[in-house]
ZAZA-98478 format. One line per field, with one value per residue (C-alpha): residue in one letter; x, y, z. Coordinates in nm, 2 decimals, m for minus. Layout:
<atoms>
lumpa = A ...
xx = X ...
yy = Y ...
zz = Z ...
</atoms>
This chain:
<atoms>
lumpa = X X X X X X X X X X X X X X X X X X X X X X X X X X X X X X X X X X X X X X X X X X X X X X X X X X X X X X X X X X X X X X X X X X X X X X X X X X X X X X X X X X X X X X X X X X X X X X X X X X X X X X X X X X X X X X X X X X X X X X X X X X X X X
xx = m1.10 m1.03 m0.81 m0.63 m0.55 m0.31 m0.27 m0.10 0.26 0.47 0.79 0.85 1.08 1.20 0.92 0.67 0.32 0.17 m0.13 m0.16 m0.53 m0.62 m0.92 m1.07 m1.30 m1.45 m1.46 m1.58 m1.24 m1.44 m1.39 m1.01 m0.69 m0.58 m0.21 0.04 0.43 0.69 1.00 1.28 1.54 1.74 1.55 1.30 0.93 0.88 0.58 0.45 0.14 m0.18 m0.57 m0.73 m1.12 m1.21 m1.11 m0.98 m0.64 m0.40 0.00 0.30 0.68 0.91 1.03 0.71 0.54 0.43 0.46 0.24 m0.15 m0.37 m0.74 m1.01 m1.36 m1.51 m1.82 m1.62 m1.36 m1.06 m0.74 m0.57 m0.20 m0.12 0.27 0.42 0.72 0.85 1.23 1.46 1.48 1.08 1.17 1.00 0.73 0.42 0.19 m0.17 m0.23 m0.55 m0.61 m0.69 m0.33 m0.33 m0.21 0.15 0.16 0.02 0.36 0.48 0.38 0.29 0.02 m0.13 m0.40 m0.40 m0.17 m0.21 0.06 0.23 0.27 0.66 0.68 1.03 1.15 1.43 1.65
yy = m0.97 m0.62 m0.34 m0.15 0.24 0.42 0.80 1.07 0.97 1.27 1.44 1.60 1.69 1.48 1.55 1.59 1.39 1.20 1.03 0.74 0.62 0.27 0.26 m0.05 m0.19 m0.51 m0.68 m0.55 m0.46 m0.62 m0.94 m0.95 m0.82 m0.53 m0.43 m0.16 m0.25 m0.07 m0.10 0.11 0.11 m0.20 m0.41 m0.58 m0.53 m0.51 m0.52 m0.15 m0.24 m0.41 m0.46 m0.77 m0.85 m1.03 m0.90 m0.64 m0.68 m0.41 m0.47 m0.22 m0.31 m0.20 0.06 0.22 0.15 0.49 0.68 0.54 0.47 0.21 0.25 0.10 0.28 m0.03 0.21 0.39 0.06 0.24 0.17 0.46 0.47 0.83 0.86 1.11 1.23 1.07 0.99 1.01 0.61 0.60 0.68 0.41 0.30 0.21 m0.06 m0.14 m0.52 m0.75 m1.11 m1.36 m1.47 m1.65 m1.46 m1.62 m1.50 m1.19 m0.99 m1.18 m1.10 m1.40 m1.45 m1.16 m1.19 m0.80 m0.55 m0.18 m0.01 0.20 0.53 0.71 0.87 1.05 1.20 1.47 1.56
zz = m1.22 m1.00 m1.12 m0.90 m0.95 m0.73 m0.72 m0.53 m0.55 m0.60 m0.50 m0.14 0.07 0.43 0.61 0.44 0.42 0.10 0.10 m0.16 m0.27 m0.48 m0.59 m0.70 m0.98 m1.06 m0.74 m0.41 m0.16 0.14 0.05 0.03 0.23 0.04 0.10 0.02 m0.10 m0.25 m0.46 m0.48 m0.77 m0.80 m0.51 m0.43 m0.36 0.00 0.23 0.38 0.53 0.50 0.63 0.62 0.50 0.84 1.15 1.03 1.15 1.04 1.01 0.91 0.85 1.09 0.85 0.83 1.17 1.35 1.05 0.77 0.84 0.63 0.59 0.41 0.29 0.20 0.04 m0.17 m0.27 m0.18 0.02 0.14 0.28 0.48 0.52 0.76 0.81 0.49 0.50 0.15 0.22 0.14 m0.19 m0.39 m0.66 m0.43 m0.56 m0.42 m0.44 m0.38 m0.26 m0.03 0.17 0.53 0.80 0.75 0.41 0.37 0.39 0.04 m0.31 m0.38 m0.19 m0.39 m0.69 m0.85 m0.84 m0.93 m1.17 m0.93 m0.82 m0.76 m0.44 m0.43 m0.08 m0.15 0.16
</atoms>
């Protein structure tokens, strides 16, 4: 089993930076992709970005690309998401997620073991 604990949502204003941590217990984050998503009110969780175990291959949405930055500090097992120049549409619960999906998969929840318990990030304009 790994739990997943994300912290650092909060409310800001359009603009503004946030900078979302998940750390992680149980199991060791270098073994697996670990992956941000989000979910606003009324739809549904979407991809934001995520870093994979081997190769370390790194992917962002289109929504989010240029403005958000994944990392990994595989020492500490913690995933980090900076978010720049947040936009009112960023306004969402973001969820840290764990697992082991092929490279044609890794943008669904599906293909994803654990799952944190959220975090509200709310963007005011």
């Amino acid at each position: 089993q790994m739990q997943l604990v994300e912290s650092g949502g909060g409310l800001v204003q359009t603009g503004a930076s946030l900078r979302l941590s998940c750390a992680a217990s149980g199991r060791s984050i270098s073994d697996y992709t670990m992956s941000w998503f989000r979910q606003a009110p009324g739809k549904e969780r979407e991809f934001v970005a995520g870093a994979r175990a081997i190769g370390g291959r790194i992917y962002y949405s289109e929504q989010v690309k240029d403005r958000f930055t994944i990392s990994r500090d595989n020492a500490k097992n913690t995933v980090f998401l900076q978010m720049n120049s947040l936009k009112p549409e960023d306004t969402a619960v973001y969820f840290c997620a764990a697992g082991s999906p092929p490279i044609s998969a890794a943008r669904m929840t599906t293909a994803y073991e654990w799952w944190g318990q959220g975090t509200q990030v709310t963007v005011s304009s």
